[in-house]
C-alpha positions as CSV (number, residue, x, y, z in Angstrom):
1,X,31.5,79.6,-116.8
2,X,33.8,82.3,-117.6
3,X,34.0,85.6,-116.1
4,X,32.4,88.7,-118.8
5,X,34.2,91.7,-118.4
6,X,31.2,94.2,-116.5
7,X,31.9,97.4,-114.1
8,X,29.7,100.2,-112.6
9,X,28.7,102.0,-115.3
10,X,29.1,105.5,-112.9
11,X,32.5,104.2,-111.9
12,X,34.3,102.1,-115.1
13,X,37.3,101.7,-112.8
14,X,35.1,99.3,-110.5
15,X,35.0,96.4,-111.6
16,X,31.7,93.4,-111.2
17,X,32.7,89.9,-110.7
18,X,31.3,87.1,-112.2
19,X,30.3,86.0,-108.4
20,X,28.1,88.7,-107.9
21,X,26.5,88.6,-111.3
22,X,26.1,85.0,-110.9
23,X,23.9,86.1,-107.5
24,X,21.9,88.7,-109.6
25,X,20.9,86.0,-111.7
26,X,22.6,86.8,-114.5
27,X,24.5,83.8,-116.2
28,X,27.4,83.7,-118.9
29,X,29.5,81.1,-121.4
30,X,32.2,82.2,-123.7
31,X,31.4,80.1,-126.9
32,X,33.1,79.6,-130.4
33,X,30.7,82.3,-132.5
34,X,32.4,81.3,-135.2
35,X,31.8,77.4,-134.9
36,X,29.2,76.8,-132.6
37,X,27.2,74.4,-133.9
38,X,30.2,72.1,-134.2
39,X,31.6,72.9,-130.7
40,X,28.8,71.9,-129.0
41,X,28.4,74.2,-126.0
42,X,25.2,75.7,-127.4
43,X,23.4,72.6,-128.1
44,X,23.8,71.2,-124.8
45,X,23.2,74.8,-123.1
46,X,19.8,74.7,-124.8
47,X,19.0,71.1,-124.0
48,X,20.1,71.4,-120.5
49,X,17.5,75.0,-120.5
50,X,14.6,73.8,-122.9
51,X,15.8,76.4,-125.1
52,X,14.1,75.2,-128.7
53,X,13.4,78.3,-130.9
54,X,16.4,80.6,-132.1
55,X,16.7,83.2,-134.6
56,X,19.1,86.1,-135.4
57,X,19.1,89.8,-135.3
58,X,21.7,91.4,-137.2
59,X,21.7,95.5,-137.0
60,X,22.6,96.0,-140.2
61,X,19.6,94.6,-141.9
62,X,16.8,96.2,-138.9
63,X,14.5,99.1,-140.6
64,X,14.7,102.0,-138.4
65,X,17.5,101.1,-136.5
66,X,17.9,104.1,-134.6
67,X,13.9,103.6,-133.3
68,X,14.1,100.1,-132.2
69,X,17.4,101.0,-130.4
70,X,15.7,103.3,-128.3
71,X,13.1,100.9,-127.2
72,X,15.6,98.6,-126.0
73,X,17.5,101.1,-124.3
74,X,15.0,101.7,-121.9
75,X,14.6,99.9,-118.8
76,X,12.5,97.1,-118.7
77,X,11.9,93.4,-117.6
78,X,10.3,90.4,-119.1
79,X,8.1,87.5,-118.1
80,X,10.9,84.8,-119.7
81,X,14.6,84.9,-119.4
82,X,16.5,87.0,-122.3
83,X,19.2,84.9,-123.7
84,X,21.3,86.6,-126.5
85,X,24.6,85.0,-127.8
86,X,27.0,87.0,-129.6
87,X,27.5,86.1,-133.1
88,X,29.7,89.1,-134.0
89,X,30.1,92.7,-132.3
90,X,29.5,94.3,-129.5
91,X,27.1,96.0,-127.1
92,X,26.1,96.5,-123.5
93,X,23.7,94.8,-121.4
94,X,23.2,97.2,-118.0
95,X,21.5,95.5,-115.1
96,X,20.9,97.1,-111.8
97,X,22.8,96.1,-108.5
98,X,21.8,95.4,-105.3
99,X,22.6,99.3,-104.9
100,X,20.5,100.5,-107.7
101,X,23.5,101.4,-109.8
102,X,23.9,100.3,-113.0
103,X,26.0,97.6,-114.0
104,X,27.6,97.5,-117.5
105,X,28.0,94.1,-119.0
106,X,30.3,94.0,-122.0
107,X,28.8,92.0,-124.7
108,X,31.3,90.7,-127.3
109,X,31.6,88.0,-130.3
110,X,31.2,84.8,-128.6
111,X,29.6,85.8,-125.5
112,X,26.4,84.1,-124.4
113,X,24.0,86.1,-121.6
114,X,21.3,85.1,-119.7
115,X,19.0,87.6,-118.0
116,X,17.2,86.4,-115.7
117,X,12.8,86.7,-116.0
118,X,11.9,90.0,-114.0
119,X,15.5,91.8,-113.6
120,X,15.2,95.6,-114.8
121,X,17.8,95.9,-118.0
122,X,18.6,97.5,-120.8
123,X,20.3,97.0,-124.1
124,X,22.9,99.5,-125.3
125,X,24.4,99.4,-128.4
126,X,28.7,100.0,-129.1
127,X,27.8,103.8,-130.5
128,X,31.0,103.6,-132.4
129,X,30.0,101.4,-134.7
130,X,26.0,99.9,-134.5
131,X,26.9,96.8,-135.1
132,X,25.8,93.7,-133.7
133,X,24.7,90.3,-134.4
134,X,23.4,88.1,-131.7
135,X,21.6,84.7,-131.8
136,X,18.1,85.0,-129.4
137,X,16.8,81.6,-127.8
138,X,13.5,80.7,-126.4
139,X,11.7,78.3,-124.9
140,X,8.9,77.3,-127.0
141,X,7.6,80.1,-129.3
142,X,9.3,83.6,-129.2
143,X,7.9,86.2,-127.1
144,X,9.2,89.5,-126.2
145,X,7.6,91.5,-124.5
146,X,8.9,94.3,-122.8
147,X,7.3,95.8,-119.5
148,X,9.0,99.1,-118.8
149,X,10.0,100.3,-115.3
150,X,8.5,103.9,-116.0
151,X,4.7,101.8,-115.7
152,X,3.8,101.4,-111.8
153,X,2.3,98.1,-112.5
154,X,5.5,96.5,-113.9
155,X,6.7,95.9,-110.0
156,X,3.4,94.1,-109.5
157,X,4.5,91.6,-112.6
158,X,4.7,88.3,-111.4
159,X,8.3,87.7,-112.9
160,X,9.6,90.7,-110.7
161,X,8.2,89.5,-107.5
162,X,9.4,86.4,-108.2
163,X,13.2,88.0,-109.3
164,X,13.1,90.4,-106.2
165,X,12.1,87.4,-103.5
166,X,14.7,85.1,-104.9
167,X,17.9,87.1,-106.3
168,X,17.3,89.9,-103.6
169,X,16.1,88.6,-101.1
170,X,13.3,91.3,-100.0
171,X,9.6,92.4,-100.9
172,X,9.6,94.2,-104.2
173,X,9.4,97.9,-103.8
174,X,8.2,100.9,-106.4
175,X,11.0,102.1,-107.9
176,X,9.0,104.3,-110.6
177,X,9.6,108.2,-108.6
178,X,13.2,107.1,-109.7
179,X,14.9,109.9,-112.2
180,X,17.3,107.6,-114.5
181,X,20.2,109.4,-115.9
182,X,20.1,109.6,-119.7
183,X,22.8,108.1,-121.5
């Protein structure tokens, strides 16, 4: 695994290792975007995960952009991991630390993320330039379903007390009295 490039989004200067990441449950390959299939990383990522459905979203061809864009921006978990690879430009995964903060992951061509199933995230996209084209993977049939953090019953989600027990460490708590900066 190679290490992404991710800070605290309040404090660019401080930097996220891959370590701690890696203990969030967040996972990372640098791949070949522009020869995957014949590289081979991806294949064997997906057999090794069960990974068996893939399809592409490309921001230039999504109706209201601007409208989805704000749906993915806020904070929310899913039942399933998120896996995105990046087929071409950029964008910004933020997960939250042990601390609450934010932490901004750098998403770039080539860059493959895993999220883990019940970590709070958000997707935010390069403002200068809106562009981004990323591969998603499943396991079995495509579902994505967002529950967001601003719903009280979201920490009583399976997935999250599952996330909380095993990448925290702790009983999951109610973070929903929470004010969340803006960006």
């Amino acid at each position: 695994m190679v290490v992404m490039d991710a800070f605290i989004l309040s404090r660019p200067e401080e930097k996220v290792s891959g370590e701690e990441l890696a203990s969030l449950g967040v996972l990372h390959w640098k791949l070949d975007a522009d020869n995957f299939e014949q590289e081979g990383k991806l294949g064997e990522i997906c057999k090794e995960r069960g990974y068996t459905y893939k399809d592409f979203v490309d921001s230039t061809k999504m109706p209201n952009l601007r409208e989805k864009l704000n749906n993915f921006m806020e904070e929310h978990i899913h039942d399933d991991e998120e896996i995105r690879f990046c087929v071409d430009g950029t964008g910004f995964f933020d997960v939250r630390s042990r601390k609450e903060e934010w932490v901004r992951i750098v998403l770039r061509k080539g860059d493959m993320i895993i999220l883990p199933a019940g970590i709070y995230h958000r997707f935010v996209p390069d403002e200068a330039n809106l562009y981004f084209k990323v591969m998603r993977l499943f396991v079995g049939e495509p579902v994505w379903t967002p529950y967001n953090r601003i719903d009280s019953a979201t920490d009583s989600r399976p997935a999250r007390k599952l996330y909380v027990e095993t990448f925290l460490g702790k009983k999951p708590v109610s973070y929903t009295h929470l004010t969340l900066p803006t960006i």
